[in-house]
C-alpha positions as CSV (number, residue, x, y, z in Angstrom):
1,X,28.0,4.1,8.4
2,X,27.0,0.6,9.8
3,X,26.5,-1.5,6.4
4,X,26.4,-1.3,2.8
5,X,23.8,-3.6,0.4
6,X,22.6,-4.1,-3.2
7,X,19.4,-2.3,-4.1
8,X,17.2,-3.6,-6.9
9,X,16.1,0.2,-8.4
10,X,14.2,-1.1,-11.7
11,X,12.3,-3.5,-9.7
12,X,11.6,-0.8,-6.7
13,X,10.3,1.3,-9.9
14,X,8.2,-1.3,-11.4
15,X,6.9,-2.4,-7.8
16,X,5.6,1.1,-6.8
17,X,4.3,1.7,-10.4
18,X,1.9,-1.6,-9.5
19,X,0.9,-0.4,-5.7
20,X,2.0,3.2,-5.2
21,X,1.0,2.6,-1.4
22,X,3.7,-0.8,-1.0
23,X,7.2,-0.8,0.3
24,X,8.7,-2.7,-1.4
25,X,12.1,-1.3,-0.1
26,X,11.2,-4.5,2.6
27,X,11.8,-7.5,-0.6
28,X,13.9,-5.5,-3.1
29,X,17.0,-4.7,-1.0
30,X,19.5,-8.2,-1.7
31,X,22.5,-9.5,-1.8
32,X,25.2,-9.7,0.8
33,X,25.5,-7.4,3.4
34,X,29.2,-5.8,3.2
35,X,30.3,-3.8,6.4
36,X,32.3,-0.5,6.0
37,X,35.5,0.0,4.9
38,X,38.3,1.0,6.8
39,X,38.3,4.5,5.6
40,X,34.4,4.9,6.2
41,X,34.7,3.5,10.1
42,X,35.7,7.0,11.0
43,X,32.7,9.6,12.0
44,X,31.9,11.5,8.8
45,X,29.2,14.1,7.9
46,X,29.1,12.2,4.5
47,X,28.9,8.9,3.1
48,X,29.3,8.0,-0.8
49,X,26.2,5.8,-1.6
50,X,27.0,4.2,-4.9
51,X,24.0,3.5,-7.9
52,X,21.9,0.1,-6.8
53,X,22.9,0.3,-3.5
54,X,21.8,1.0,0.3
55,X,23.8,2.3,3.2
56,X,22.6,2.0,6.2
57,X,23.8,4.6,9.1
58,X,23.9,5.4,12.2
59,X,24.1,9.4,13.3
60,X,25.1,11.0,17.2
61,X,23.7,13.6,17.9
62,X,25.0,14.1,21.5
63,X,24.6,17.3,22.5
64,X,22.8,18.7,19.1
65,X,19.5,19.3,19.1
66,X,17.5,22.3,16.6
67,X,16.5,21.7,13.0
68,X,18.3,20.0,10.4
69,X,18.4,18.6,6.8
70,X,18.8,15.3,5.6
71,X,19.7,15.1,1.7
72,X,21.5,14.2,-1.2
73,X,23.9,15.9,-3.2
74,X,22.5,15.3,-6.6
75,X,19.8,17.9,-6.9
76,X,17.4,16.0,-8.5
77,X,17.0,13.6,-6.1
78,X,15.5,15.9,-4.2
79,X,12.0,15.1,-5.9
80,X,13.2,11.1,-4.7
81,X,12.5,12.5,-0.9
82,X,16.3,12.9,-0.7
83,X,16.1,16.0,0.7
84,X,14.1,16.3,4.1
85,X,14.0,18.2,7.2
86,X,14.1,16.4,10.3
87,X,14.6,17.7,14.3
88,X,16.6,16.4,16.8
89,X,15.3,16.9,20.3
90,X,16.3,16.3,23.9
């Protein structure tokens, strides 16, 4: 994990209602940039991500290639393209 900052969600919600095709991720994510916690500098497979909020990581895959999936644990936010396949390659 490389960072942690506030999210605005309502005004993410309101902004895509208005321009479905925006991104407004690029204006609504504020506040003060907070680096990692001592206990979250280790390498992990998971990081908490807290309501409002955006974490910003960085994975290794050195040496681990194939197909893999990105996601959440909160099921529904797998409709929220939580939940995606991605693939590493050489």
């Amino acid at each position: 994990m490389l960072e942690r900052q506030a999210f605005d969600a309502e005004g993410f919600v309101e902004a895509r209602d208005v321009d479905p095709a925006a991104d407004p991720a690029d204006y609504l994510i504020a506040g003060t940039i907070r680096p990692p916690t001592p206990n979250t500098r280790i390498k992990k497979d998971t990081v908490l991500v807290n309501p409002n909020e955006v974490v910003r990581i960085q994975p290794a895959f050195t040496g681990y290639t194939g197909r893999y999936v990105w996601h959440c644990h909160i099921l529904e936010h797998e409709d929220q393209e939580m939940m995606l396949p991605y693939r590493v390659v050489a």
